[in-house]
ZAMARGU-4260 file (C-alpha; in steps of 0.2 Angstrom, whole numbers, plus 5000, padded with zeros to 4 digits):
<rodrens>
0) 5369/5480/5634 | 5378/5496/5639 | 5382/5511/5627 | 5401/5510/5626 | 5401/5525/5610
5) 5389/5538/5611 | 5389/5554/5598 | 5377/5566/5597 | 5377/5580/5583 | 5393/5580/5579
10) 5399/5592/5567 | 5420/5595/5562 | 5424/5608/5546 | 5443/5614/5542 | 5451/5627/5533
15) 5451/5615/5517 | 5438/5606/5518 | 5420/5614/5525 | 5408/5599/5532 | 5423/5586/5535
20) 5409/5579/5547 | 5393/5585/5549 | 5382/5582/5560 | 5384/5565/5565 | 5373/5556/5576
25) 5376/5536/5583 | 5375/5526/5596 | 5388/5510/5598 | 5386/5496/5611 | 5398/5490/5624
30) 5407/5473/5614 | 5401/5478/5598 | 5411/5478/5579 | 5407/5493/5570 | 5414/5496/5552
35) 5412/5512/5545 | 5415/5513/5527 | 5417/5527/5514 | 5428/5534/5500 | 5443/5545/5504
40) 5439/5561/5510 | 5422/5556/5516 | 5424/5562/5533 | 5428/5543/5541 | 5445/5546/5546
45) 5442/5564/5555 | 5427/5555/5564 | 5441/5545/5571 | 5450/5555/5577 | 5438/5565/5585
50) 5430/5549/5596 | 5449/5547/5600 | 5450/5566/5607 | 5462/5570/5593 | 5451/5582/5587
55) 5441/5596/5591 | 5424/5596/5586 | 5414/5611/5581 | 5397/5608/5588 | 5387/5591/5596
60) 5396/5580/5610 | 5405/5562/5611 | 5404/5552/5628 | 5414/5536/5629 | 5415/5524/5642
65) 5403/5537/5652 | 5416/5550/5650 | 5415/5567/5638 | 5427/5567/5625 | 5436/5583/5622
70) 5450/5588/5610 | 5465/5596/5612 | 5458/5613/5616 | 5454/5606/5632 | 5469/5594/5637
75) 5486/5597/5638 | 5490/5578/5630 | 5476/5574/5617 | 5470/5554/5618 | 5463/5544/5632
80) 5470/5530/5639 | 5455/5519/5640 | 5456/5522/5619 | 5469/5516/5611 | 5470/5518/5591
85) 5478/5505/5581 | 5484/5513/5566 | 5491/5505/5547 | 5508/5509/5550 | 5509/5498/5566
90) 5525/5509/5574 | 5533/5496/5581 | 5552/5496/5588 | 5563/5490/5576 | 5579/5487/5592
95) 5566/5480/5602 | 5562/5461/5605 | 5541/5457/5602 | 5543/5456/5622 | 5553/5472/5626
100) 5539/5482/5613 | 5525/5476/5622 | 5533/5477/5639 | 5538/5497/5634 | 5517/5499/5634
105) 5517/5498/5651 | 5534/5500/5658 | 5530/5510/5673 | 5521/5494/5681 | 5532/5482/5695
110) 5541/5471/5687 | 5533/5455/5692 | 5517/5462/5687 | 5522/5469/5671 | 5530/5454/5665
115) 5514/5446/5669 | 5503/5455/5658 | 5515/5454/5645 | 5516/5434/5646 | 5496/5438/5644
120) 5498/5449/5629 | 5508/5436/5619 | 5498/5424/5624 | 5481/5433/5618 | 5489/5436/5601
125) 5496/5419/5597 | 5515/5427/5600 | 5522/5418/5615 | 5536/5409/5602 | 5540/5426/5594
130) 5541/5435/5609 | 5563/5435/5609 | 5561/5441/5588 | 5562/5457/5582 | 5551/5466/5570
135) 5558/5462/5555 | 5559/5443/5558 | 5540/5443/5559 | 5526/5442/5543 | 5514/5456/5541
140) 5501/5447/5550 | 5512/5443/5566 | 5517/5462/5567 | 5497/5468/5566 | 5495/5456/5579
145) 5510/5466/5591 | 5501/5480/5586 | 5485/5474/5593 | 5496/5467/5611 | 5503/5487/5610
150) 5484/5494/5609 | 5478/5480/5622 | 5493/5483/5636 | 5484/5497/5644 | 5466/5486/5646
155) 5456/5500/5634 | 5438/5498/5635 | 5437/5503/5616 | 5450/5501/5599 | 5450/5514/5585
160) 5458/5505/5571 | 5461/5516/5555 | 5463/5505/5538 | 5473/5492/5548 | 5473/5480/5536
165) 5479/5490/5521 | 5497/5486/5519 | 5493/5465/5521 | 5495/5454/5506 | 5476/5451/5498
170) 5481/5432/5503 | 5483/5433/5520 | 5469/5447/5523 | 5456/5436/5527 | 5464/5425/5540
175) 5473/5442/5548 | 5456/5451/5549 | 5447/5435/5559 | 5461/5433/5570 | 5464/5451/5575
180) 5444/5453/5579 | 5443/5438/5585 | 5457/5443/5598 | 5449/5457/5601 | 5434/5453/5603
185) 5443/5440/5617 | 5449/5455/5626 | 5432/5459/5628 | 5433/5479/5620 | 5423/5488/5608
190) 5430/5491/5589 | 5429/5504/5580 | 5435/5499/5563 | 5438/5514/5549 | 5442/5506/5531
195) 5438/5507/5513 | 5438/5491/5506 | 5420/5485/5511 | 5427/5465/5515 | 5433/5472/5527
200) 5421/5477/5536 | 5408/5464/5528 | 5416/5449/5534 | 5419/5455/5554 | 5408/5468/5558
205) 5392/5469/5570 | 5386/5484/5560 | 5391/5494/5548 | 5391/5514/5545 | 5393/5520/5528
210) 5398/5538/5526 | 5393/5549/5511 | 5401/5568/5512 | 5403/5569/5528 | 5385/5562/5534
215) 5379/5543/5539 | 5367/5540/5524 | 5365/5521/5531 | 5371/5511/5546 | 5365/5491/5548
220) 5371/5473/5549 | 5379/5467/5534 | 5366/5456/5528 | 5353/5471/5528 | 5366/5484/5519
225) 5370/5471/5507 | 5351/5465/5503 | 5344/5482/5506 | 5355/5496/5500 | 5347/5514/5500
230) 5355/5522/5488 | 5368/5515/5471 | 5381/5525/5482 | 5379/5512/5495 | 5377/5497/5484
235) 5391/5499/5475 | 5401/5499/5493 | 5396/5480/5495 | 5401/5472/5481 | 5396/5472/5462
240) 5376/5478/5460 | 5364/5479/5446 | 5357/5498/5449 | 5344/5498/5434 | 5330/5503/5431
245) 5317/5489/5423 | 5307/5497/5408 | 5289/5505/5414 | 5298/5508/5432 | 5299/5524/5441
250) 5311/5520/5452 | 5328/5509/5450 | 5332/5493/5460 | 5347/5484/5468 | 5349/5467/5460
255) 5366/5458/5465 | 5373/5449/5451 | 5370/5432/5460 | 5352/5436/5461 | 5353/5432/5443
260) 5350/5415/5436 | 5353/5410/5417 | 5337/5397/5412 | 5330/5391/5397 | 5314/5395/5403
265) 5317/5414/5410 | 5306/5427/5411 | 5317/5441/5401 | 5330/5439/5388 | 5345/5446/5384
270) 5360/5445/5372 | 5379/5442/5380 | 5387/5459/5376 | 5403/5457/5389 | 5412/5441/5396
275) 5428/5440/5410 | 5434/5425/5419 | 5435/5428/5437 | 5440/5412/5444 | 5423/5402/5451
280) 5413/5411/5438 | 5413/5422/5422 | 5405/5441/5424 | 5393/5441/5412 | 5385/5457/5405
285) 5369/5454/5397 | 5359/5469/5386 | 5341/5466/5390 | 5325/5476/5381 | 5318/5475/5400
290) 5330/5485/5408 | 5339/5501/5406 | 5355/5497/5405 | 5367/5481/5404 | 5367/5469/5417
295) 5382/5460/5427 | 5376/5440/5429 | 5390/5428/5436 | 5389/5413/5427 | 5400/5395/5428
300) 5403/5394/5409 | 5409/5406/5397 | 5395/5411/5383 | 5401/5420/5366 | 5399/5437/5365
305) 5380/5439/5354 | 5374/5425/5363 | 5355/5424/5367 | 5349/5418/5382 | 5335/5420/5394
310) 5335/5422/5415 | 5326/5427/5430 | 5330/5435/5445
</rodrens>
């Protein structure tokens, strides 16, 4: 499989912020999901920007699609049209039918043939019965999915999506996030998905990158960031993690919480210090002579805080 995204030593400071990205390195495949995760200000969103040709880098290159990205020192009009960013804020037109927005994507086609691919557009993304609505007559999810028609119109070969998902209710996330990659990944393009909440990323991506300062400090599938995390820095990205350190130990280990098992017969014990019901289970903190701090163990039924018990992992 081809490289779609390829960035070699790229480095980007500014005024008020030195290191904003530095000296970034990565390579993305044609088709391929990418989630790139990171605390605000961590350099994930001015990465974006300068795959897109947004910005101007200081030093290294970035070839897309074959072709060298360059910022706007070097074009008159920033952006490439075979990248297309789909942003939070999904700008649509609040006058304009679902139709008439996607149809203003590519308005300089002949009529026959735009109408064509915007019959394909709604059709892609599930809106063929929304296409005579307006923007405010459809749910959050419907109008990231016109967003995604918009970005698609122009046939890109790769997507830049920045915290897409941010402003959709927690109950509809996880349906929106399938369907939206699931489109996309349809249309056959690479993605390029910025966000901060790591379920974002976790539940659709190929790979993912996390960013630490400005730098990749890891980049793999989920399964291996979550099961083999470098550093606490990204652990704690993934999901709730035991970063301890067992008693005698040089060095501290990752143990997830549902690495955990509560048994009569475990090899350490511990006393319940902590209890909070979370819906399929309680988190449990435990204090244990064995480790060197308090430990986080989801458990189905609520223990009394000063409880004994006894568990392996």
């Amino acid at each position: 499989m081809s490289i779609a995204i390829k960035v070699k030593g790229v480095s980007k400071s500014y005024d008020s912020k030195k290191d904003a990205v530095k000296n970034i390195s990565f390579n993305v495949r044609e088709g391929e999901v990418i989630g790139v995760l990171g605390e605000s200000g961590s350099g994930k969103s001015t990465l974006l920007r300068l795959i897109a040709g947004l910005e101007d880098a200081d030093d290294g290159s970035i070839t897309v699609s074959n072709e060298v990205i360059t910022g706007p020192a070097d074009n008159l009009v920033a952006g490439y049209d075979f990248i297309r960013m789909v942003y939070q804020n999904f700008k649509l037109q609040r006058f304009k039918t679902i139709r008439d927005n996607v149809a203003s994507e590519i308005y300089f086609l002949a009529e026959e043939e735009r109408n064509n691919r915007v019959d394909e557009l709604l059709e892609l993304c599930l809106l063929t019965s929304k296409a005579n609505n307006f923007p405010h007559e459809l749910s959050g999810g419907q109008q990231q999915r016109v967003a995604i028609a918009l970005a698609l119109a122009m046939e890109p070969e790769v997507v830049l999506m920045d915290e897409p998902f941010s402003n959709l209710d927690s109950p509809m996330k996880m349906v929106i996030r399938q369907d939206i990659i699931s489109i996309l990944r349809n249309a056959g393009v690479t993605v390029f998905l910025v966000s901060h909440d790591h379920a974002d990323a976790m539940s659709v991506a190929d790979r993912i990158m996390i960013i630490e300062n400005g730098e990749i400090v890891q980049i793999d599938t989920p399964q291996k960031l979550y099961s083999h995390p470098k550093s606490e820095y990204i652990a704690n990205f993934l999901g709730p993690t035991n970063y301890i350190k067992p008693k005698g130990k040089r060095k501290p280990i990752s143990i997830r919480p549902e690495q955990i098992k509560v048994s009569s017969k475990g090899t350490y014990k511990g006393v319940v210090v902590e209890t909070y019901f979370q819906g399929m289970h309680y988190h449990t903190y435990v204090k244990s002579d064995s480790f060197d701090q308090n430990i986080l163990i989801y458990y189905e039924n609520k223990l009394v805080i000063g409880e004994r018990l006894k568990f392996d992992i």
